[in-house]
N, C-alpha and C positions, 0 to 999 in steps of 0.2 A: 843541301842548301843550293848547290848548283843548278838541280831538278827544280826546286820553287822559283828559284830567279829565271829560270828559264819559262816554265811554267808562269808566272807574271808577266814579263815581257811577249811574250806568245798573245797572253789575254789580252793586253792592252792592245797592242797592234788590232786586234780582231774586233775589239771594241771600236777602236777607233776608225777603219775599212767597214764597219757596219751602221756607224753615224752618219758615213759624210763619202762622199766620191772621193777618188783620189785629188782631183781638183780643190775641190773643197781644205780637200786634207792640206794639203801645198801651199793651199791660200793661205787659212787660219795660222799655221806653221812660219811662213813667212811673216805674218803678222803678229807672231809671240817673239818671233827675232829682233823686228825690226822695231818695236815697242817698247816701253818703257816697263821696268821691273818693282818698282817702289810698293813697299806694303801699301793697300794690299790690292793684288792686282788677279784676279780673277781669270787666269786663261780659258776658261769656260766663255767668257764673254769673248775676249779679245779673240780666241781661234776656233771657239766654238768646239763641242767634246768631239771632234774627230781630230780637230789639230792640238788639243790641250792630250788627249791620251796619247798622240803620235807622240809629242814632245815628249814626254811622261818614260814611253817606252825606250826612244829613243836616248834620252839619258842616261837611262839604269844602262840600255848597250853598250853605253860606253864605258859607264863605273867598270860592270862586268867585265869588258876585254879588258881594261887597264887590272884587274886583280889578278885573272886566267896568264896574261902574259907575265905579270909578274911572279906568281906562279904563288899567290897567298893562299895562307889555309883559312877556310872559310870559318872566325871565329866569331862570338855576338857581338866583338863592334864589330867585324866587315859585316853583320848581315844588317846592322843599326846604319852605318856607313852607304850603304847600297839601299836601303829602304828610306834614307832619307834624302838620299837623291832622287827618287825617283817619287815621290812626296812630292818635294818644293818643283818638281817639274808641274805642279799644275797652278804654282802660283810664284814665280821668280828665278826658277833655273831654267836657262836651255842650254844649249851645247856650244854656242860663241861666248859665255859669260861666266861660263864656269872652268874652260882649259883653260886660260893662261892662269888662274889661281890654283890649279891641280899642278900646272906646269911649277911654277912657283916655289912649293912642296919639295917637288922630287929634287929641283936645282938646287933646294934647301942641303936635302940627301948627300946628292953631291957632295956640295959643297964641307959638310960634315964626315966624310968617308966611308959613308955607310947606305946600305942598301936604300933602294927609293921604297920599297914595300916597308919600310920601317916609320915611314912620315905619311903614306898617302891616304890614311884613315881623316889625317889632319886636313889634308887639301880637299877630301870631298869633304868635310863638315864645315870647311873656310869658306866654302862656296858660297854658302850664309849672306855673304856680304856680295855676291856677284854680280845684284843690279846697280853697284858702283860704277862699273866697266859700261854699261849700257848708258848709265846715267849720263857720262861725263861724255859721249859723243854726243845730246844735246846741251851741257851745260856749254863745254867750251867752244872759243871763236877760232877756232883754228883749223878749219875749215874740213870737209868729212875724211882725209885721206892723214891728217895729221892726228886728228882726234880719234883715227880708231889707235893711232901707233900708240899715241899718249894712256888711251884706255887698256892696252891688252900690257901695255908695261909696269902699269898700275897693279892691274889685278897679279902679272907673276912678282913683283913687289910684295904684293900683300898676301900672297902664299908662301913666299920664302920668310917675313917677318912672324905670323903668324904661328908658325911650329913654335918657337921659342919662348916666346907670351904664354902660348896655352900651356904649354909646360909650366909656367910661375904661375899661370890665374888658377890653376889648381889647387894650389896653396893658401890660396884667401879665404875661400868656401869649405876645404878639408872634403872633397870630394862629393859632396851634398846637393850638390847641383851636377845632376847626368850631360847637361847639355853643355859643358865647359867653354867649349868650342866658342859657343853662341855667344858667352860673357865676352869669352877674347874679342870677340869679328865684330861685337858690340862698340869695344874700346875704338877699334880703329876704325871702323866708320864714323864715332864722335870727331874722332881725331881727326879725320881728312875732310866731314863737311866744313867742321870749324874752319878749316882751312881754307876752304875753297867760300865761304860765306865770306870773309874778311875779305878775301878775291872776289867780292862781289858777285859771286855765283851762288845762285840760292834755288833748292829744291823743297819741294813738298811732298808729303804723303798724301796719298787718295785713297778712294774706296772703290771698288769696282767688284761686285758682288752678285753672284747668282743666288734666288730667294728659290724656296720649295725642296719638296724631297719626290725624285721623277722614282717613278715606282721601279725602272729598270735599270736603275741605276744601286737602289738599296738592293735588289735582286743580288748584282753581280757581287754588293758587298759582302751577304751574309752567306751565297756560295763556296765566296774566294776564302772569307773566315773559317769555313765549313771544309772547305778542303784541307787547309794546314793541321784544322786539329785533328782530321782524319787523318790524315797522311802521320802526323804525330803519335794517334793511336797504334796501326798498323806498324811502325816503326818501335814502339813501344810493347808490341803485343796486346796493346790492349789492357796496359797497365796506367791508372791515374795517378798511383801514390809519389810516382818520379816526379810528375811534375808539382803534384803539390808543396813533394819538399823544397823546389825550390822559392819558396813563399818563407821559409826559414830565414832566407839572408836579408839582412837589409837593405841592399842593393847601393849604398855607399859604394862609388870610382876608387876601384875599378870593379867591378861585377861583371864576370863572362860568363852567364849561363851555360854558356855548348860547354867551354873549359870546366866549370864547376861539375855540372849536371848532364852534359849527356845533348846530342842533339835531339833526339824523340819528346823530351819532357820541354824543352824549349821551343819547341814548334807549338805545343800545345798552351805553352804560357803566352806565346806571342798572338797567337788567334785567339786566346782569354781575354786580352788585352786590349784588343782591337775590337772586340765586339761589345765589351765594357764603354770603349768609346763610342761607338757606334747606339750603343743603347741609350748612352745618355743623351746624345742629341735627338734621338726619335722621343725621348721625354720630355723636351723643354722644346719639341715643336720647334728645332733648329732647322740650318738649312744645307743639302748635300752641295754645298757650294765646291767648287774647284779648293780653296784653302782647307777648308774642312775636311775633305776628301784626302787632301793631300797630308792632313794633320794627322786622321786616323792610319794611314797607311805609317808614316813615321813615328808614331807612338806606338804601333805593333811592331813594327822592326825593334826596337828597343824594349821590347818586352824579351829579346834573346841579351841584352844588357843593361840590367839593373831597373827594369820597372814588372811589377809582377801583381796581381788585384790586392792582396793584402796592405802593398804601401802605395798603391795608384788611388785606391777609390777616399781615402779619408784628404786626400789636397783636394779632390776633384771635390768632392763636397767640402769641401772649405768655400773654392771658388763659385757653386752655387750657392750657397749661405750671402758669400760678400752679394752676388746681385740679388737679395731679396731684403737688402738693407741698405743698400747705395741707388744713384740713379740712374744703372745700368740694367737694362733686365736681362734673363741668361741668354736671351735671342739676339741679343746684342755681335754682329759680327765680331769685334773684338775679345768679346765677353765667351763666344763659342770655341775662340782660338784657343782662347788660354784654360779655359777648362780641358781642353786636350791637352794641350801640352805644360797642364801644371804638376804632369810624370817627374818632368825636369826635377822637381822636389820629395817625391818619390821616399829618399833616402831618408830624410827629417823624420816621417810617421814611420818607415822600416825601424828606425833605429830608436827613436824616442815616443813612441806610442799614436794612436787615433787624436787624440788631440792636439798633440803639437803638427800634426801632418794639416787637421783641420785649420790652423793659424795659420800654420804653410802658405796653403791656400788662398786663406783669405786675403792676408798681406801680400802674395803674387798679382791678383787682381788687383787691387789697388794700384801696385807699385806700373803693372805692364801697360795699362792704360794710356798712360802717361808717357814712357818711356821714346816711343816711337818718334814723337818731334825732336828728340834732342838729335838725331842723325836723319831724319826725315827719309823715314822708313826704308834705309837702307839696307838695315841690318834684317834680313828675314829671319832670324833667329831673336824676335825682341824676346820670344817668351824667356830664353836663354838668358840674355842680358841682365832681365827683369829678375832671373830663378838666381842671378849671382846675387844680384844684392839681398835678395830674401837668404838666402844661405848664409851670406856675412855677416846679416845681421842677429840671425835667430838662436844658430847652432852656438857661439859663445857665450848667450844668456842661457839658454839651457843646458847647457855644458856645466857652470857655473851654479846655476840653479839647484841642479842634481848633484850636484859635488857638494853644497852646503847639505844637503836636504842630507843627504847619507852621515854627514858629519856628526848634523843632529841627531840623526837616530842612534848612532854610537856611543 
């Protein structure tokens, strides 16, 4: 895993040095810093793909060193953890926005007696909520030198509250929503606009969107897919049946593919995974947008914990169902987001069949549509959010359901 995250970081940087001058680069980059984060925000646009991959690379560098210095074993959440930092780096992470909530985290550690590598999966997934930090040097009036203090105290706040929440929001969903994290970072960005609304400080969400699919761009995608499963294969001998079995589990939290299965079979699930996503936007004529891009890279990382094609593709067709009956079509930016990331549910069709994964689906879209005004689009994890409430609502009917239904057969 160290070899791929290295191997990524490498590419992005080369990527990014073969867009755009270094000037360029510096530019765009300064201007993903100094910009506003709110879903959904397009670093493609704002820095242009030499400063949106710079940013990209440059954050997995940093997950990276903080796991290497802490000297973690690279397990499917560190590689879900580091693959979706470097994800939401091309649409609301960068590197002033996401330390003081990593910080946050480890003070967490501290403060509990125990190692920081024990909580710091928590703080890069809390980052979710990072363009809080960014946000609030333009909401508030206290002038730029107070408001970044106020902002960077905020976000290690909500990395040190954050550990503990997720640990209870686990318990509501019964682990059926992979993306945990997101329901929690959900709550408390509700919590703190609330807040800051009543303080008369009011944000919005925008759209800021790159349309098309640049042909050098799908290039480098179905390479980089093309290399993990190679590298998967060779690593495997050149055996498939590893990774298939991993299509057995339901991927219900916690699901560690590497710990369950093996790294070779898990590399090969993850580049299944991703190229599933990837297919499906070349079908519905989507667009390789900076989020999108960033969605597929983060729903492959999570193919090494608990999403795998057997319980990915019946939510994902759930979610195009819902847009060919609602008045969203699947080209729908929002509409694109969430059919990647309705993995998050994943677990419902692993565990209760193709049709209830299909419902999954459907009710995700519905519900995530909506969801983003209640925190104004703070929370880059709406899909998260969105996947708790579909989880709490679905799994106790069908839990129940199946419990009478076997009764009667009795």
């Amino acid at each position: 895993m160290l070899i791929l995250f290295a191997v990524t970081i490498v590419l992005f940087y080369v990527i990014a040095f073969s867009c755009a001058s270094p000037q360029e680069i510096l530019n765009g980059f300064y201007r993903i810093i100094r910009g506003r984060d709110v879903l959904i925000t397009d670093y493609f646009v704002v820095g242009g793909y030499g400063g949106a991959f710079f940013n990209s690379a440059v954050v997995m560098t940093i997950s990276l060193a903080i796991i290497l210095i802490l000297k973690m074993d690279f397990t499917g959440l560190t590689v879900a953890s580091v693959m979706i930092m470097g994800g939401f780096a091309f649409f609301g992470k960068q590197p002033f926005n996401i330390i003081p909530i990593i910080l946050g985290s480890i003070l967490y550690a501290k403060s509990q007696g125990v190692k920081a590598s024990g909580y710091i999966h928590v703080g890069f997934l809390a980052s979710g909520i990072a363009p809080i930090i960014t946000e609030l040097n333009y909401l508030l009036p206290c002038g730029p030198t107070w408001n970044a203090i106020i902002s960077v105290l905020v976000g290690i706040a909500i990395g040190f509250i954050i550990v503990p929440l997720s640990a209870h929001t686990v318990g509501m969903h019964m682990g059926y929503n992979i993306f945990n994290v997101g329901f929690s970072a959900g709550i408390i960005a509700l919590c703190v606009m609330t807040v800051l609304s009543m303080l008369g400080y009011k944000s919005e969400t925008k759209l800021i969107w790159t349309e098309g699919v640049p042909d050098w761009l799908l290039t480098v995608l179905i390479c980089y897919f093309a290399f993990i499963f190679l590298y998967g294969l060779i690593l495997s001998n050149f055996k498939i049946k590893p990774a298939v079995k991993i299509m057995r589990h339901p991927g219900r939290a916690v699901a560690d593919f590497i710990l369950m299965d093996g790294l070779a079979p898990t590399l090969i699930n993850m580049a299944s995974v991703g190229m599933i996503a990837l297919i499906y936007i070349l079908l519905i004529r989507g667009d390789l947008s900076g989020p999108v891009i960033g969605a597929i890279l983060t729903i492959s990382g999570f193919g090494a914990f608990g999403i795998h094609p057997r319980n990915y593709v019946p939510v994902l067709l759930g979610v195009f169902l819902a847009s060919m009956v609602g008045i969203y079509n699947p080209t729908t930016p929002g509409f694109q987001l969430a059919a990647i990331f309705s993995g998050a549910l994943a677990p419902i069709s692993g565990q209760f069949g193709v049709m209830a994964g299909i419902m999954a689906g459907f009710l995700h879209s519905a519900i995530v549509v909506n969801t983003g005004a209640l925190y104004s689009g703070m929370n880059l994890y709406n899909n998260g959010f969105s996947a708790g409430f579909v989880a709490i609502v679905m799994v106790p009917l069908i839990e129940s359901f199946m419990k009478r239904y076997k009764t009667e057969e009795e």
